[in-house]
C-alpha positions as CSV (number, residue, x, y, z in Angstrom):
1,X,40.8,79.2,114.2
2,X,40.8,79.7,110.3
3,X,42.4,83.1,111.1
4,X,44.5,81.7,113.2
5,X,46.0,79.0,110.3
6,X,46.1,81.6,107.6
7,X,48.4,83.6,109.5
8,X,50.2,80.6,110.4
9,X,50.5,79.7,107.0
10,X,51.6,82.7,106.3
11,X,54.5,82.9,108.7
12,X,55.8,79.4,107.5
13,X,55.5,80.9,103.9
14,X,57.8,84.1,105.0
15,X,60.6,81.6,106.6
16,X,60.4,79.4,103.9
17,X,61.0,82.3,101.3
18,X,63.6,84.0,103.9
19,X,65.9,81.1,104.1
20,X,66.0,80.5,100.5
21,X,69.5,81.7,100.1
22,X,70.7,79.5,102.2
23,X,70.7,76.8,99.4
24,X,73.4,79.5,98.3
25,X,75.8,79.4,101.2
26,X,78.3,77.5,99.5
27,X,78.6,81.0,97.5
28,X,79.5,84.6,99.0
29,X,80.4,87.4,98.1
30,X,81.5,86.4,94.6
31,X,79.4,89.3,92.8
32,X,80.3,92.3,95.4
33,X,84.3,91.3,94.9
34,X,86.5,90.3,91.9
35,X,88.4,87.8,92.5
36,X,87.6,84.2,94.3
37,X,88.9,81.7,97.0
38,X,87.3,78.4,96.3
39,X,87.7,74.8,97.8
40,X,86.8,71.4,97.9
41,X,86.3,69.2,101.0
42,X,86.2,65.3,101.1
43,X,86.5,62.8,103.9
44,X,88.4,59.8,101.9
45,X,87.5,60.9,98.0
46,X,83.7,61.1,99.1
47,X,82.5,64.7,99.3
48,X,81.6,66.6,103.0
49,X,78.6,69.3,103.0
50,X,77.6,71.3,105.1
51,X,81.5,72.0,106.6
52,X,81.5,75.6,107.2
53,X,85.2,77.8,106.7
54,X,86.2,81.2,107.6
55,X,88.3,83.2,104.7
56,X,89.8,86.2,106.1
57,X,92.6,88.5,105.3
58,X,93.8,92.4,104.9
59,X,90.3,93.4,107.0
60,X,88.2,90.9,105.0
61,X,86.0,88.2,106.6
62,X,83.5,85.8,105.4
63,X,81.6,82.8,106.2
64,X,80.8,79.9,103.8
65,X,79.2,76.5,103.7
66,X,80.2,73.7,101.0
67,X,77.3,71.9,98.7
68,X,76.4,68.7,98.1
69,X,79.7,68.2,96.4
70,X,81.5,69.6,98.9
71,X,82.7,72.8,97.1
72,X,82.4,75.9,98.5
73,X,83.3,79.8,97.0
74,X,84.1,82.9,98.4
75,X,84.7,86.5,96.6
76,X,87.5,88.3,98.0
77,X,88.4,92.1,97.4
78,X,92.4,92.0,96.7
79,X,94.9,89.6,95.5
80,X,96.3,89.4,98.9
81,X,96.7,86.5,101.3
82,X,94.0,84.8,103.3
83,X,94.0,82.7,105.6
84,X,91.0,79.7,105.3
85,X,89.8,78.1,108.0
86,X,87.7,74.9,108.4
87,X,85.2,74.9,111.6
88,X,85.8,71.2,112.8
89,X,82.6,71.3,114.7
90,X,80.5,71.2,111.6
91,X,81.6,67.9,110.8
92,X,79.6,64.5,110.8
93,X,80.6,62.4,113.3
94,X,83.9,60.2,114.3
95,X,85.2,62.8,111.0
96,X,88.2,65.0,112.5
97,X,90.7,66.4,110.6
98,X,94.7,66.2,112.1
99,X,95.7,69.0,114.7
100,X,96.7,71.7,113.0
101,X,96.0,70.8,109.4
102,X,92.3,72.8,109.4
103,X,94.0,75.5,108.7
104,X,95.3,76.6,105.6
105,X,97.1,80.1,104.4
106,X,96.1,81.2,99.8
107,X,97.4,83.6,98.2
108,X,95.5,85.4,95.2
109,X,97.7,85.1,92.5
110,X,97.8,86.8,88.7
111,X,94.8,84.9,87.5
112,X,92.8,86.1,90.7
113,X,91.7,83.1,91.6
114,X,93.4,79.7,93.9
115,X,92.0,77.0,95.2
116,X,92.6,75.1,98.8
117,X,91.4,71.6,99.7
118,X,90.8,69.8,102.9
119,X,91.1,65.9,102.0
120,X,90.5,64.1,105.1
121,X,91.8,60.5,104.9
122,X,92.9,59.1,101.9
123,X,92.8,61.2,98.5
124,X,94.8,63.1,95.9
125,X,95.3,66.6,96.0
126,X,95.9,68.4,92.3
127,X,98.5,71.0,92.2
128,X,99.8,73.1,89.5
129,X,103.4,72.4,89.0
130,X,105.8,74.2,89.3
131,X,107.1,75.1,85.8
132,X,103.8,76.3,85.4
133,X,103.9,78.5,88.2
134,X,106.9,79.4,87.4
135,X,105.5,81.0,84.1
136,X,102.6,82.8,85.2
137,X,105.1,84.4,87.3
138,X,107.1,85.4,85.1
139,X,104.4,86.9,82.9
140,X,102.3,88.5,86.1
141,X,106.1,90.1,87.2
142,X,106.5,91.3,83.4
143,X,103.3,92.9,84.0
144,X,104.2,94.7,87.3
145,X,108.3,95.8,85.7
146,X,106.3,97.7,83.2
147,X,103.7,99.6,85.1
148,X,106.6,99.9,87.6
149,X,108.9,101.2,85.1
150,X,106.7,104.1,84.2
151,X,106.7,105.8,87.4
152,X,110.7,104.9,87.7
153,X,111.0,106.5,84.2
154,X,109.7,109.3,85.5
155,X,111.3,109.9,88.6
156,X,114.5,109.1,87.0
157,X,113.8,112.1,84.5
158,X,113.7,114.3,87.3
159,X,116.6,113.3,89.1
160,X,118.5,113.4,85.9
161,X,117.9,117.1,85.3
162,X,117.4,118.5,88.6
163,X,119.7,115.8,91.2
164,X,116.4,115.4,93.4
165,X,115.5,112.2,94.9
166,X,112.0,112.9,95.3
167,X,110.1,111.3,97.5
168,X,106.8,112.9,96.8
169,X,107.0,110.9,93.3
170,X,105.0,107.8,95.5
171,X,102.0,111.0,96.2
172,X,102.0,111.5,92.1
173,X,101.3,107.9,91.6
174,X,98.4,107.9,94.1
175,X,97.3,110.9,92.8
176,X,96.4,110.1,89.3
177,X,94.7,106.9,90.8
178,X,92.8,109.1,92.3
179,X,91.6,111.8,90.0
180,X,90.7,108.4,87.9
181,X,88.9,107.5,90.7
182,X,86.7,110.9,91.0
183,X,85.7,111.3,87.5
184,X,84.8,107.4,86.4
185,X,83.3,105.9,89.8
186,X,82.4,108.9,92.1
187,X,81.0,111.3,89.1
188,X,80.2,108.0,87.1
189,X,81.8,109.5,83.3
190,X,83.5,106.9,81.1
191,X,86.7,105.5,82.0
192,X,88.6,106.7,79.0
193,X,87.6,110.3,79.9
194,X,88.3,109.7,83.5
195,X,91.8,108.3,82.7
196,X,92.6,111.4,80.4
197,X,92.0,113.8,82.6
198,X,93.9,111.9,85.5
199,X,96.7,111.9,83.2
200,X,96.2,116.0,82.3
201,X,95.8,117.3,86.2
202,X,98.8,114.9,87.0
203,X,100.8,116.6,84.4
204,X,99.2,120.2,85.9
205,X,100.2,119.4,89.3
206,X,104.0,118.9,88.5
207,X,104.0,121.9,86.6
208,X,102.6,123.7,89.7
209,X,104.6,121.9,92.3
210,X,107.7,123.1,89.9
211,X,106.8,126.9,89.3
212,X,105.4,126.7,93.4
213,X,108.1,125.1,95.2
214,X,110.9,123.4,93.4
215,X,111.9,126.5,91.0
216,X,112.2,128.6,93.6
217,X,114.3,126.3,95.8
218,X,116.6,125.8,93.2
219,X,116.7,129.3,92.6
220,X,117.8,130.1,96.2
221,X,120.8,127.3,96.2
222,X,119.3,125.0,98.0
223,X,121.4,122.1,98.7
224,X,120.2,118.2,96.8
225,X,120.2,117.0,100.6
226,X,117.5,120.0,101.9
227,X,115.3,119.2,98.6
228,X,115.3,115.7,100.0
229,X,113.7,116.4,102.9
230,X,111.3,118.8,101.6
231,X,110.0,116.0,99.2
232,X,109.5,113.7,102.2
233,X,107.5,116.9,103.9
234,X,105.3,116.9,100.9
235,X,105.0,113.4,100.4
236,X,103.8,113.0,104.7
237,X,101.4,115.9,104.0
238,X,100.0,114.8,100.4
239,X,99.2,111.6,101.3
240,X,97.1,112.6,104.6
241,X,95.4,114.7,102.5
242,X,94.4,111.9,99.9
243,X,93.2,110.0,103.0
244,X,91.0,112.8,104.4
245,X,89.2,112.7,101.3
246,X,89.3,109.1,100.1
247,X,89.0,107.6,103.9
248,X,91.1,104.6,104.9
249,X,89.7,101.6,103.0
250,X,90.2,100.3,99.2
251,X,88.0,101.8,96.1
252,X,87.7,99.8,93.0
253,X,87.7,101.3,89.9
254,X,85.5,100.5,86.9
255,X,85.8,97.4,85.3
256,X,88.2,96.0,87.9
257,X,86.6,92.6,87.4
258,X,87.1,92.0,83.9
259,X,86.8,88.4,82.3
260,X,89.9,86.5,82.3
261,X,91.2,85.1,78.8
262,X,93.3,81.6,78.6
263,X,96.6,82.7,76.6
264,X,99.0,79.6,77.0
265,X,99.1,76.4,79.4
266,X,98.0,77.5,82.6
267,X,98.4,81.0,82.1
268,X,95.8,83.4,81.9
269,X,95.3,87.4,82.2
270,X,92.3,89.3,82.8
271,X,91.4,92.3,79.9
272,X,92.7,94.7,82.2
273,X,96.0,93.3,82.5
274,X,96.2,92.8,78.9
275,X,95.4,96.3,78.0
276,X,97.8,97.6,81.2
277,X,100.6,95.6,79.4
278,X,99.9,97.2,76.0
279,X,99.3,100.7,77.0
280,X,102.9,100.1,79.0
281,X,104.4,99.6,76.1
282,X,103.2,101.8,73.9
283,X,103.8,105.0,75.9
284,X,107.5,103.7,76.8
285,X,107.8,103.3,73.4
286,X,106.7,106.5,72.4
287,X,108.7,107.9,75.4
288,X,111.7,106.5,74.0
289,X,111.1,108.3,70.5
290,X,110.6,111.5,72.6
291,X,114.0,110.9,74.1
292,X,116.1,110.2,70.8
293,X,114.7,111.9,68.2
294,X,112.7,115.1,69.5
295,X,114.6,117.8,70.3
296,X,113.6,118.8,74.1
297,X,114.4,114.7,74.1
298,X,117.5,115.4,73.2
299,X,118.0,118.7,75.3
300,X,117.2,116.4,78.3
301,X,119.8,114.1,78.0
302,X,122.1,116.8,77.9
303,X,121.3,118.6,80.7
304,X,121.2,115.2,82.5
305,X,124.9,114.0,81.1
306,X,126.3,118.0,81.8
307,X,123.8,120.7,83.3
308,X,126.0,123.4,82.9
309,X,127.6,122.6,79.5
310,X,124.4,122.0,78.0
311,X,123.3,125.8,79.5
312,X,126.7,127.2,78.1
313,X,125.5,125.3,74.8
314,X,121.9,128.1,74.3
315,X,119.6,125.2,76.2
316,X,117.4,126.6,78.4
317,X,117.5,124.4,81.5
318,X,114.6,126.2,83.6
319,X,112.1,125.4,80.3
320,X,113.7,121.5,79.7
321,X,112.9,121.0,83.8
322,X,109.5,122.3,83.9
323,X,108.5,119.7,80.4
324,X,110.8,116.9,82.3
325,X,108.3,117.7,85.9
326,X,104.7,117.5,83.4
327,X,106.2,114.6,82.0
328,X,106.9,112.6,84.7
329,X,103.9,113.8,86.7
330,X,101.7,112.5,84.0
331,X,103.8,108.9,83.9
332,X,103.3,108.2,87.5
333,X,99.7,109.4,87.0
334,X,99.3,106.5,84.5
335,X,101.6,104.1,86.7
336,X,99.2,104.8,89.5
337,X,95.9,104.2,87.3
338,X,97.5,100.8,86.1
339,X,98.6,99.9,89.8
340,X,95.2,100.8,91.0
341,X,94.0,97.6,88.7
342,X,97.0,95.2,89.4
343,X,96.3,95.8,93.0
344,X,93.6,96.1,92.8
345,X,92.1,99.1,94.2
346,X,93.0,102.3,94.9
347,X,94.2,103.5,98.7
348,X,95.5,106.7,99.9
349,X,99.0,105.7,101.0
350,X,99.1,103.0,97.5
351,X,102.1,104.9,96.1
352,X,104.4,104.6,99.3
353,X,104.0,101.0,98.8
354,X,105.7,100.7,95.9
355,X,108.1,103.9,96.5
356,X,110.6,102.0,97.6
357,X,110.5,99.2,94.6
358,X,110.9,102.3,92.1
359,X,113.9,103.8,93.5
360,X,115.6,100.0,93.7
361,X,114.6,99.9,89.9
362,X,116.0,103.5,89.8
363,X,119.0,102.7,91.5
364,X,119.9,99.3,89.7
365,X,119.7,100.5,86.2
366,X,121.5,103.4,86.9
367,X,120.7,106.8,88.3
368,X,119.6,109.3,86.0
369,X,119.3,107.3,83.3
370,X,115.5,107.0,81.9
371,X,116.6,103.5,80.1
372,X,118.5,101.9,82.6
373,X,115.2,102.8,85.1
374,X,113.4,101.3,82.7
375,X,115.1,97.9,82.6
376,X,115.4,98.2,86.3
377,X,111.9,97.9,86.6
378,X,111.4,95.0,84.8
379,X,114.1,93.0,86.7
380,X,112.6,94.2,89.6
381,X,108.8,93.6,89.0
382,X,109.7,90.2,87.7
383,X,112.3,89.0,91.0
384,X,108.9,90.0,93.3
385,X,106.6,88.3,91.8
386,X,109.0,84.8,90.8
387,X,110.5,85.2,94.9
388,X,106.6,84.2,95.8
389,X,107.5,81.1,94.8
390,X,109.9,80.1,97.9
391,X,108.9,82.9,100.1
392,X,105.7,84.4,101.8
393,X,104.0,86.8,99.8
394,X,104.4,89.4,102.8
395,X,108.2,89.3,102.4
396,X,108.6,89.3,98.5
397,X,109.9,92.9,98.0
398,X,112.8,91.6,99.7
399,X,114.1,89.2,97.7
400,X,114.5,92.3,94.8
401,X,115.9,94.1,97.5
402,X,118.4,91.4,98.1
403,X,119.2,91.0,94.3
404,X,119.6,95.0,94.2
405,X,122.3,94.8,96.8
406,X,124.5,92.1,95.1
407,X,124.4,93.4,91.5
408,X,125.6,97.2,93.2
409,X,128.3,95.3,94.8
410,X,129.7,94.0,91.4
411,X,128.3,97.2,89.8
412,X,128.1,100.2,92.0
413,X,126.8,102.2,89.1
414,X,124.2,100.4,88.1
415,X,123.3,98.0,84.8
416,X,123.4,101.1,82.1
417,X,125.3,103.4,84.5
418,X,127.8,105.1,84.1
419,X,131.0,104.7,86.2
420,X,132.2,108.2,87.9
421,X,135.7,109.4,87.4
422,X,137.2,110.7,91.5
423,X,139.4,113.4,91.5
């Protein structure tokens, strides 16, 4: 019998210690994932707990009871939507909620955080309004134009020089999130040494894909419409490749949950987008010095204004294309290491996501023109993110794409295009 109670003992002892966490369950999953749904739930301004909800979105589940206050949290992977759902069983008694209304759709925003209540009877709900949204916006869409606009730069560049639309440019962004990827979180060196060398091997790989396939092309006559196609062939076949090696689902790299810092009103940016909005700047500044002053800069706007003038003139096209192909290699490299943190994450088909946003910025500043890409970008970045505002997140692309259409029909060549002389 005294065995007998000591191993009883002992088994109430290992329950008691095994359910614990539960005292927990109004938080999960907040130190596996960097950024958080949270919530309150009140039955006429007096607090519910133990109400259990279901957030789930883009593959992501999770369960989650609220407190004694009636709060509850939940870490989610992406800013994405979710969908949060409260299980009306798990209420007290003669407590239901309206048909329908136990449902609510979130969207993580900038900050990487929002918040959803369920107030059942009377009670005030607090919302953000809207001029402030309207802001945050405005400086999350600043953020996106200018890591947008370094990939459109880029690809821009190379259409300049060379009349390719290529669509493999969305495979160079992946690829330098990537190659970050590899050398920071898989072979664990420090990020600023992972990010360089994502930035040299991008540059590598467009001078190969140049010398390997594009040179040679060119050389044989090949028409702007057959390089087309090729560059979609590449871009199919690249970006199976990246998922063969990198699977299906979202990486994170380092430092992807990085503190956020209160700038203004409502408005606040993690480290990471603060540093992705200064290194932005500071290469497209530097790229535009490149452009104006340097003289390869100069060479390539020549060649891009008059190809064959500027090779009557002693320029030597083949050299200006292959610096013009490292160059904007390495961009979308860096485009696609910033992306990989806006995102965030990092996903084998993450440049074709955006492919088509860089060839509307490419298209409404002006084809061929590295500037008018540029400011294309930022009109662009900042219409997706302020369109959010009136319409689901899922169709916010098209509300640039919309915009794009209108301004070509006033200006078919684009903001700082040029307009073509016929006949």
């Amino acid at each position: 019998m005294r065995l007998l109670a000591i191993f009883g003992f002992a088994l109430a002892a290992i329950a008691f210690f095994s359910t614990a966490p539960a005292a927990h369950a109004d938080e999960v999953g907040l130190e596996d994932n960097p950024f958080r749904v949270s919530g309150n739930v009140q039955f006429n301004g007096d607090p519910l707990e133990d109400v259990k909800l279901t957030v789930e979105g883009g593959g992501y589940k999770a369960e989650v009871e609220t407190d004694a206050e009636g709060q509850w949290r939940v870490g989610v992977p992406e800013k994405a939507e979710y969908k949060v759902t409260l299980d009306e069983s798990t209420l007290p008694d003669g407590v239901a909620v309206v048909e329908g209304s136990n449902e609510q759709t979130v969207e993580v925003g900038p900050g990487g955080r929002v918040t959803t209540n369920f107030f059942i009877g009377k009670g005030e709900r607090n919302v953000t309004p809207f001029i402030d949204q309207l802001v945050e916006r405005l400086v999350s869409g600043l953020n996106f134009g200018l890591m947008l606009g370094l990939a459109a730069v880029g690809l821009s560049l190379v259409f300049g020089t060379t009349g390719l639309s290529n669509f493999a440019h969305a495979e160079m962004v992946t690829f330098g999130a990537v190659i970050a990827w590899f050398f920071s979180a898989a072979l664990g060196l420090p990020l600023w040494l992972g990010i360089t060398l994502a930035l040299v091997l991008s540059g590598v790989f467009g001078f190969l894909m140049d010398a390997g396939i594009w040179r040679p092309l060119r050389k044989r006559g090949l028409g702007t419409v057959q390089l087309m196609i090729v560059s979609i062939g590449l871009s199919l076949a690249l970006r199976y490749v990246f998922q063969f090696f990198i699977g299906g689902g979202t990486r994170q790299l380092p430092g992807s949950n990085s503190p956020e810092i209160q700038l203004f009103g409502s408005v606040s940016l993690t480290v990471i987008d603060l540093v992705s909005m200064g290194i932005s700047i500071v290469v497209i500044a530097a790229l535009a010095f490149f452009l104006l002053f340097t003289r390869i800069g100069k060479a390539t706007r020549a060649i891009s204004d008059n190809p064959s003038l500027a090779a009557a003139s002693g320029i030597n096209v083949d050299r200006v294309v292959r610096i013009v192909w490292i160059l904007a290699t390495a961009l979308a490299g860096l485009a696609g290491v910033l992306y990989a943190y806006y995102r965030p994450g990092l996903k084998w088909d993450m440049g074709a996501q955006i492919l088509l946003l860089v060839f509307a910025a490419v298209t409404l500043g002006g084809l061929g023109t590295a500037f008018g890409a540029l400011v294309g970008a930022i009109i662009v970045g900042i219409l997706v993110e302020i369109s959010s505002l009136w319409i689901p997140a899922d169709l916010k692309y098209v509300g640039a794409l919309v915009v794009l259409i209108l301004i070509l029909l006033f200006r078919p060549q684009g903001i700082l295009g040029r307009r073509e002389r016929i006949g």
